[in-house]
C-alpha positions as CSV (number, residue, x, y, z in Angstrom):
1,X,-49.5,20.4,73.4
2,X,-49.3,24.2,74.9
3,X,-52.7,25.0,73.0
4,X,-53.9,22.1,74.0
5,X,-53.9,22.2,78.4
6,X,-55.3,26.6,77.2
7,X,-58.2,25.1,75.5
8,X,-59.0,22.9,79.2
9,X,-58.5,25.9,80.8
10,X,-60.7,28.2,78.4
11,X,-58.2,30.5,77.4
12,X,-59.1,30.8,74.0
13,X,-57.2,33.5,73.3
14,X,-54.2,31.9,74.2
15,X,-55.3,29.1,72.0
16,X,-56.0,31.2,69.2
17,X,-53.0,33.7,69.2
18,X,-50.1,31.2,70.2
19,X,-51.3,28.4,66.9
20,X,-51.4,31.7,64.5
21,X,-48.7,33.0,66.1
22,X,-47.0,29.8,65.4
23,X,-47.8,29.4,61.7
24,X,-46.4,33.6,61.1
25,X,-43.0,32.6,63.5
26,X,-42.0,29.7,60.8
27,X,-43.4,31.5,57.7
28,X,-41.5,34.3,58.4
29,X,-39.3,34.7,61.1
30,X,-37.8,30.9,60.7
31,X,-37.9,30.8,56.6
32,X,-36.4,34.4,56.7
33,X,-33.5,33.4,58.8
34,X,-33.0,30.6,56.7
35,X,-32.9,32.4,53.4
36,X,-31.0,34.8,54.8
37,X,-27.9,32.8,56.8
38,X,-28.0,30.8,53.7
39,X,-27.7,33.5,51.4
40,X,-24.7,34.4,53.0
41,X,-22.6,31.0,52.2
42,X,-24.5,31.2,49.1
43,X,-25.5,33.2,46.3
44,X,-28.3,31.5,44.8
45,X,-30.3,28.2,46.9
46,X,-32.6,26.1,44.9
47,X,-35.3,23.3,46.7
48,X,-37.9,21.2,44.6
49,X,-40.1,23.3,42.9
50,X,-43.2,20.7,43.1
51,X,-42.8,20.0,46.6
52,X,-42.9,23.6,47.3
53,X,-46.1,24.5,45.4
54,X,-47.7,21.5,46.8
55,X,-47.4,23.3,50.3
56,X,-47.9,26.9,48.5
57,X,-51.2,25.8,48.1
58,X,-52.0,23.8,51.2
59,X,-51.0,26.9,53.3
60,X,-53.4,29.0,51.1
61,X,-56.6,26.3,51.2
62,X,-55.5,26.1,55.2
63,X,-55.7,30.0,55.4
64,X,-59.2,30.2,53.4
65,X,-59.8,27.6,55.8
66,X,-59.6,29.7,59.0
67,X,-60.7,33.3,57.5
68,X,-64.2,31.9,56.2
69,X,-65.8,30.9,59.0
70,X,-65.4,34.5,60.9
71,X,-66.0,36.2,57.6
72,X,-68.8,34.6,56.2
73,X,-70.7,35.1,59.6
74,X,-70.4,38.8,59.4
75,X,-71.7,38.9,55.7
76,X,-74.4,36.1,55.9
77,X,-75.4,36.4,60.2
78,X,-77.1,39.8,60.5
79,X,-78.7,39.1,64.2
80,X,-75.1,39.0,66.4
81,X,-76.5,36.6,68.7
82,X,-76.8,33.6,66.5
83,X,-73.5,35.0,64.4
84,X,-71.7,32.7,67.3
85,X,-73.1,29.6,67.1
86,X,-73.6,29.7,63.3
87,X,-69.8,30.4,63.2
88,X,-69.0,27.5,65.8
89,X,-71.3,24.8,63.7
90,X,-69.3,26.4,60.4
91,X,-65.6,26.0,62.3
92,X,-66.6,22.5,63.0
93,X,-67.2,21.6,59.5
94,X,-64.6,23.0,58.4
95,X,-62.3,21.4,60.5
96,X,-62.9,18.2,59.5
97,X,-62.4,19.0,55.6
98,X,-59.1,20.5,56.9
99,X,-58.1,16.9,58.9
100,X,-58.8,15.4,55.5
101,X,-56.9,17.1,53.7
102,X,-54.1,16.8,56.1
103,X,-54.4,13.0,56.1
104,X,-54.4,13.2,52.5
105,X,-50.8,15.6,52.4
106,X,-49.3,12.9,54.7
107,X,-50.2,10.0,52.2
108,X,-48.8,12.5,49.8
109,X,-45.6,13.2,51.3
110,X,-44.7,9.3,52.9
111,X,-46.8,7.3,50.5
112,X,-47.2,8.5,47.0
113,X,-44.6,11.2,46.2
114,X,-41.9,10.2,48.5
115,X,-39.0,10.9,46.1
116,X,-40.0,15.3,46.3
117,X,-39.6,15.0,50.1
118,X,-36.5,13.1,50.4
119,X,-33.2,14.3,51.3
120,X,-29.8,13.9,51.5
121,X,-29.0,11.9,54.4
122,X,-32.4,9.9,54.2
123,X,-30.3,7.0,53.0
124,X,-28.2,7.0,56.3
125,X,-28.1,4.4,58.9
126,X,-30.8,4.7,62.0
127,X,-28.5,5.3,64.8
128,X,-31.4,4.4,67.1
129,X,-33.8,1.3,67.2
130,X,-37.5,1.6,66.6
131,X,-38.3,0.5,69.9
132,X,-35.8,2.8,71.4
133,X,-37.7,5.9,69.7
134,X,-40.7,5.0,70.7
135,X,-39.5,4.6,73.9
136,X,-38.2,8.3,74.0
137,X,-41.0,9.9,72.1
138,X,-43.1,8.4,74.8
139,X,-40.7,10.1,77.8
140,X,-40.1,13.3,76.4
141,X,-43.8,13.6,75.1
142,X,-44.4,13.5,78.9
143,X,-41.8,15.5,80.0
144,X,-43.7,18.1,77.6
145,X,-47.2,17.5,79.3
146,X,-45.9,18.2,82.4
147,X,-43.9,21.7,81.1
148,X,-47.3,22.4,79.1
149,X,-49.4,22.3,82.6
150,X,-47.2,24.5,84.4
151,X,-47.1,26.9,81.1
152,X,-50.4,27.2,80.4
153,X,-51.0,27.7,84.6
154,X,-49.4,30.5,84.7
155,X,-49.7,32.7,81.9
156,X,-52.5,34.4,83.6
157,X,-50.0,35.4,86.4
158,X,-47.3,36.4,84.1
159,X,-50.3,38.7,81.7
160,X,-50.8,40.5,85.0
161,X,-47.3,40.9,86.4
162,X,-45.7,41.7,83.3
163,X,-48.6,44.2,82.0
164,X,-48.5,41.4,78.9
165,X,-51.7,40.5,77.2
166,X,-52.5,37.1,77.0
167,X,-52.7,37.8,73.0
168,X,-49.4,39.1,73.0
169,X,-48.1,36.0,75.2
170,X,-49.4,33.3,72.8
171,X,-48.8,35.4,69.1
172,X,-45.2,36.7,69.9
173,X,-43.6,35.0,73.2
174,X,-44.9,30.9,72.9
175,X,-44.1,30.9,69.2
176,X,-41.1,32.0,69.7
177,X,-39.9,29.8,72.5
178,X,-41.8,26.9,71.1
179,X,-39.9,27.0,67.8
180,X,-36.5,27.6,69.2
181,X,-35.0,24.4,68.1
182,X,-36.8,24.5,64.6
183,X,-35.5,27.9,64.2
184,X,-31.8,26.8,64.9
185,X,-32.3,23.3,63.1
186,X,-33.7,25.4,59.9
187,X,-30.9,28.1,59.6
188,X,-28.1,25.5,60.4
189,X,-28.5,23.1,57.2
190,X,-29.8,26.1,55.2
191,X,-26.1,27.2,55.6
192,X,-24.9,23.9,54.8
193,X,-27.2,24.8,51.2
194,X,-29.8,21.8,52.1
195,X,-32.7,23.9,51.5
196,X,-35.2,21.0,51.1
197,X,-34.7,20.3,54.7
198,X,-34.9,23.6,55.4
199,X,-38.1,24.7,54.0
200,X,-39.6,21.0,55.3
201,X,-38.9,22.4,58.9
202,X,-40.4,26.1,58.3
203,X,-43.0,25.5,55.9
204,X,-43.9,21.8,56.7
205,X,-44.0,23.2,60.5
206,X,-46.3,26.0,59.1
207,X,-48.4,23.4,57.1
208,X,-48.9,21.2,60.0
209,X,-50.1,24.0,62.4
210,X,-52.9,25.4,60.1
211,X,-54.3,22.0,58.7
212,X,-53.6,19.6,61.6
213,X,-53.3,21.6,64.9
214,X,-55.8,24.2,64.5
215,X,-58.5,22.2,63.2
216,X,-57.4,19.3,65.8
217,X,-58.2,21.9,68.8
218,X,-61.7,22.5,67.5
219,X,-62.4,18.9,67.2
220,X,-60.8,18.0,70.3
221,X,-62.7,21.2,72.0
222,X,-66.0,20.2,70.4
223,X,-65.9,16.6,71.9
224,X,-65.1,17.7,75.0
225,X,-67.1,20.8,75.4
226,X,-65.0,23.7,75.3
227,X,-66.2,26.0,72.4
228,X,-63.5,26.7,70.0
229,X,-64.1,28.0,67.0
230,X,-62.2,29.6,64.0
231,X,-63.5,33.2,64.4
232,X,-60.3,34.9,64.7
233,X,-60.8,38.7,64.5
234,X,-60.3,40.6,61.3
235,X,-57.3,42.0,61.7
236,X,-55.6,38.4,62.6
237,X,-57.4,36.9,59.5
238,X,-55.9,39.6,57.0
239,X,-52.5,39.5,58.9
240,X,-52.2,35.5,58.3
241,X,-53.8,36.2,54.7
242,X,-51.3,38.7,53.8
243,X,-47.9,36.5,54.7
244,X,-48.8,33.6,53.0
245,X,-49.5,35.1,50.1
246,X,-45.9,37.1,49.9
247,X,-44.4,33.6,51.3
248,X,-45.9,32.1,48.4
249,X,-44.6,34.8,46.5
250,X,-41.4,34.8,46.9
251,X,-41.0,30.9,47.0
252,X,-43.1,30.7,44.1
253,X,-39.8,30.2,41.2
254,X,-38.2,27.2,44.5
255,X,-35.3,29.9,44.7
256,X,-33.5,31.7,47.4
257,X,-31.3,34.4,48.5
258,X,-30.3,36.8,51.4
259,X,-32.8,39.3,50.3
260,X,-35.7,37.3,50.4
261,X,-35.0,36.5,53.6
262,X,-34.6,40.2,54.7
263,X,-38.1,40.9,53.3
264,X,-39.5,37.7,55.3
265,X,-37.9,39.7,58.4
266,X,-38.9,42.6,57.9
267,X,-42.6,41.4,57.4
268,X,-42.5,39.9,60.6
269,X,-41.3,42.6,62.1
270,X,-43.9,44.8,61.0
271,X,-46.4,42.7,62.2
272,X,-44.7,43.1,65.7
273,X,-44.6,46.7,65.5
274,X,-48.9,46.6,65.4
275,X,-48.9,47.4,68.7
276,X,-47.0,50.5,68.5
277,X,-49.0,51.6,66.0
278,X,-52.3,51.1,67.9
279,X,-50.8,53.6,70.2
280,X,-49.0,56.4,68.1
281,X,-53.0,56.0,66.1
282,X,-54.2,57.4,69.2
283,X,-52.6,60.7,68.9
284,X,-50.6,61.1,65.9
285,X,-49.6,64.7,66.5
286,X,-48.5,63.7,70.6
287,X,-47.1,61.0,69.3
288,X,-44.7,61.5,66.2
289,X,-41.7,60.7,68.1
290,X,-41.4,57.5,70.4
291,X,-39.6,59.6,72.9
292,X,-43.0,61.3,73.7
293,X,-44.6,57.6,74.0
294,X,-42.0,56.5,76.2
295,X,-42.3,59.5,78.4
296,X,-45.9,58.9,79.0
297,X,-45.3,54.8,79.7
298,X,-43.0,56.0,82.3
299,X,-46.2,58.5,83.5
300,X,-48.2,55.9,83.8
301,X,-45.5,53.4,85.2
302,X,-46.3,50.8,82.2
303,X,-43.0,51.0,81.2
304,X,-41.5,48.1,83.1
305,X,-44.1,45.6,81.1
306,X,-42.3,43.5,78.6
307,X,-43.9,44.9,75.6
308,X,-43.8,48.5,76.4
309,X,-42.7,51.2,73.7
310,X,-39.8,51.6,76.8
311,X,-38.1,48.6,76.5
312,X,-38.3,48.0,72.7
313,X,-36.7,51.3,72.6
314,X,-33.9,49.8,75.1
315,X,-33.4,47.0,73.0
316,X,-33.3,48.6,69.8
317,X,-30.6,51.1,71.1
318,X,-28.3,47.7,72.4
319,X,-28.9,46.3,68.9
320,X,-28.1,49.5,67.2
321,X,-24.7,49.6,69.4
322,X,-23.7,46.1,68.5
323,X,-24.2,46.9,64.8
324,X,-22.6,50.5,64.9
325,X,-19.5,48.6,66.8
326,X,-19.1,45.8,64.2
327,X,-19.3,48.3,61.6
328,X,-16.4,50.9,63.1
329,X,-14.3,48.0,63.8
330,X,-14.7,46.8,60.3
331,X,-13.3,49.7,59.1
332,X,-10.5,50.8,61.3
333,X,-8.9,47.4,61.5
334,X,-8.7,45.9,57.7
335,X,-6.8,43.0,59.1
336,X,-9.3,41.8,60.9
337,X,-11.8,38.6,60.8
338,X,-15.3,38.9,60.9
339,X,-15.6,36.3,63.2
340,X,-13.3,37.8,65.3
341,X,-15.0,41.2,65.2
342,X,-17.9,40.2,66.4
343,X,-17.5,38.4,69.0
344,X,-15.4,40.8,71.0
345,X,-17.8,43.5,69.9
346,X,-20.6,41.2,71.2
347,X,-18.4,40.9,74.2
348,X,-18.8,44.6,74.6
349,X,-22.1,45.2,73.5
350,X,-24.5,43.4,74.4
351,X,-23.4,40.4,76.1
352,X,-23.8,42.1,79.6
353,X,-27.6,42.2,78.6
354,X,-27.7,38.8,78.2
355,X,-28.0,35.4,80.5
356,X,-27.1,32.3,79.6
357,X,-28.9,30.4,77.5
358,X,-28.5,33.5,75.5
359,X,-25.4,34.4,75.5
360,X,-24.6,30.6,74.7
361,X,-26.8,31.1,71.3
362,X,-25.2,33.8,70.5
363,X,-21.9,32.4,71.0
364,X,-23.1,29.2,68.7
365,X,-24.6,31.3,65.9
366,X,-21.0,33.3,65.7
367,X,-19.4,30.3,64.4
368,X,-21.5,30.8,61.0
369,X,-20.1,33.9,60.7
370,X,-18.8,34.2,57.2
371,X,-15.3,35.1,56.3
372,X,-14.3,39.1,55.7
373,X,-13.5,38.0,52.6
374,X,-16.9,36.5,51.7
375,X,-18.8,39.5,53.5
376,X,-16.9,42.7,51.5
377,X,-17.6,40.8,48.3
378,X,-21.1,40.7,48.9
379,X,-21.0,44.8,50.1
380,X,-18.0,45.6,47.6
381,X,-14.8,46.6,48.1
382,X,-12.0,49.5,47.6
383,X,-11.9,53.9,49.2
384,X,-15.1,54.7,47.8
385,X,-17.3,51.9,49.9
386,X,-15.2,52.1,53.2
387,X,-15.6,55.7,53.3
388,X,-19.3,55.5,52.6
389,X,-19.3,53.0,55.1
390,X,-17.3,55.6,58.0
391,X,-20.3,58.2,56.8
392,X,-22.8,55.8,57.5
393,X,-21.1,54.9,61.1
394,X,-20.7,58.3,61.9
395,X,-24.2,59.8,61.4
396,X,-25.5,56.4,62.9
397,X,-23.6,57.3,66.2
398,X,-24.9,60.2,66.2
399,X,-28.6,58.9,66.2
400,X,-27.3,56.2,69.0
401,X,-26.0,59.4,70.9
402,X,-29.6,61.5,71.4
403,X,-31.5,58.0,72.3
404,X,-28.8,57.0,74.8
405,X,-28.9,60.8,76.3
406,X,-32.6,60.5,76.7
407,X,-32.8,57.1,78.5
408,X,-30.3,58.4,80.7
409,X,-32.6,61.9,81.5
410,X,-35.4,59.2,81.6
411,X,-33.4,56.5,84.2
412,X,-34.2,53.7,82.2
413,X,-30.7,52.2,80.6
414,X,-31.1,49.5,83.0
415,X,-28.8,46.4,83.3
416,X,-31.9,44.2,82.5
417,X,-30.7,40.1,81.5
418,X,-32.4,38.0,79.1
């Protein structure tokens, strides 16, 4: 819907970053969180092995989908003034093989192989009439309209107040948002080991981005006269490439644990972090340290923009203070619950940082918690691991120490809520 009212307001950019930004957030960030809450209720989670190469492969035909068009322009266009319309006319073709196929997964899924896709409670009683969903899908698919206008009307506003680029708003911040209650449904019944349900949110969410609303956007834009086309840049392509091939990878034998979600994490992460690096490439000698980059944001007074080098620093430091905390904690008092421990450690830490909304979603995601019991088993127990574990707290406060001393010097540990 979001993509939609940026595409009638030619912000193809937006357009572009938020839908890829949309298929990485549930490939990584939502599926990662999954494996990894659920890898900590349980060892080993299966799902249905044909189901899940069934969407291995859609995701790879939908990604060969969106890189050709770009790609093949630059190889087969030498004259860059025709390389754009040759890659629209290419986009547009291709679109419609990918609304095929996507016709053909959903006759897949609901007609042919229902049994792969069905879960546990599928058998359950509707607790609500069809007429009465129809009638709500109707309202709250309004509702949304409305929330998408405003949205889309004022991310130009925000890009300029905020120092934010509009590429940055739609690949990191509307993803995020936007998948919010996926994210939360997906890690919720992965902890309750339903991982079928849990990779038909994250990948099935992934899967219906990249062959429906992608494709959909170009049609829709090529009927209505707003150029869209599927020339994301290189570096986009190979990003979007690169995680569904390791998504596929480490799906690919239908089992999970913690540690695959910690890789799925971190991949996402890194991807974040491209930004930083586009800096520190500048002037890899100046900048070695962050310290030196955040110095010069706060130079050029670009540090209050929500994607500075400044404030991911801030953050990282409030993180690195809950965890140190939990950690400590853990260790002096062996009587302790987990549960417990973090949530007056949160109450510490970071919960001053945060608003509301956030504070409440903390406060929910605390009651998954696991047991002390079922967390030292996983870390091992006895002298040797909780003195290793002081070491580690210890030389860890120390790091937490010099960063908080230099935002101090710097003026920047503000008090700012999320």
């Amino acid at each position: 819907m979001v993509s939609l009212f940026a595409l009638f307001k030619n912000l193809y950019t937006v357009v572009a970053a938020s839908l890829l930004g949309s298929i990485l957030s549930n490939l990584l960030l939502v599926l990662g969180c999954s494996f990894f809450l659920g890898g900590l209720f349980h060892s080993v989670q299966t799902f249905n092995a044909v189901s899940n190469r069934a969407c291995s492969s859609l995701l790879m035909l939908a990604c060969i989908g969106i890189c050709i068009p770009s790609a093949a322009s630059m190889i087969l266009v030498e004259d860059p003034t025709l390389r754009e319309d040759w890659t629209l006319d290419v986009s547009r073709g291709t679109a419609v093989v990918m609304l095929v196929c996507y016709m053909c997964y959903l006759v897949f899924q609901l007609k042919t192989h229902t049994e792969l896709f069905k879960g546990d409670d599928d058998d359950a009683v509707p607790m609500l009439t069809l007429g009465t969903s129809i009638g709500l899908l109707t309202a709250i698919t309004a509702v949304v309209a409305v929330c998408s206008e405003f949205l889309t009307g004022s991310i130009e506003k925000v890009s300029e107040r905020t120092h934010l680029s509009q590429a940055f708003i739609g690949l990191i911040i509307l993803p995020i948002a936007g998948n919010a209650c996926e994210h939360l449904t997906a890690c919720i019944v992965a902890m309750r080991n339903k991982m079928d349900l849990s990779m038909g949110v994250a990948v099935g969410s992934s899967i219906q981005i990249a062959l429906f609303a992608i494709p959909f956007n170009v049609v829709v834009g090529w009927a209505t006269g707003h150029p869209f086309s599927l020339a994301f840049s290189p570096f986009a392509a190979l990003v979007l490439l690169v995680c569904v091939v390791h998504a596929n990878f480490v799906t690919a034998d239908a089992t999970s644990h913690w540690l695959l979600g910690v890789q799925l994490i971190a991949l996402y992460c890194l991807y974040m972090f491209e930004r930083l690096s586009q800096r520190a490439a500048k002037d890899p000698d100046r900048y070695a340290r962050l310290f030196t980059i955040v110095t010069d944001e706060v130079v050029d007074n670009t540090h209050n923009g929500g994607s500075s080098c400044t404030k991911g620093l801030l953050w990282l430091k409030r993180a690195m203070q809950f965890i140190c905390a939990i950690l400590r904690r853990l260790h002096d008092d062996p009587t302790a619950q987990l549960s417990t421990i973090v949530a007056e450690t949160y109450s510490q830490t970071l919960m001053q940082y945060h608003g509301f909304f956030t504070s409440s979603a903390f406060s929910l995601a605390f009651k998954f918690v696991p047991s002390r019991e079922q967390f030292m088993s996983k870390v091992g127990e006895g002298p040797d691991v909780m003195s290793e574990l002081k070491a580690f707290v210890d030389g860890f406060s120390e790091i937490l120490a010099e960063i908080h001393k230099f935002l101090d010097e710097q003026g920047l540990d503000d008090p700012t809520k999320v």
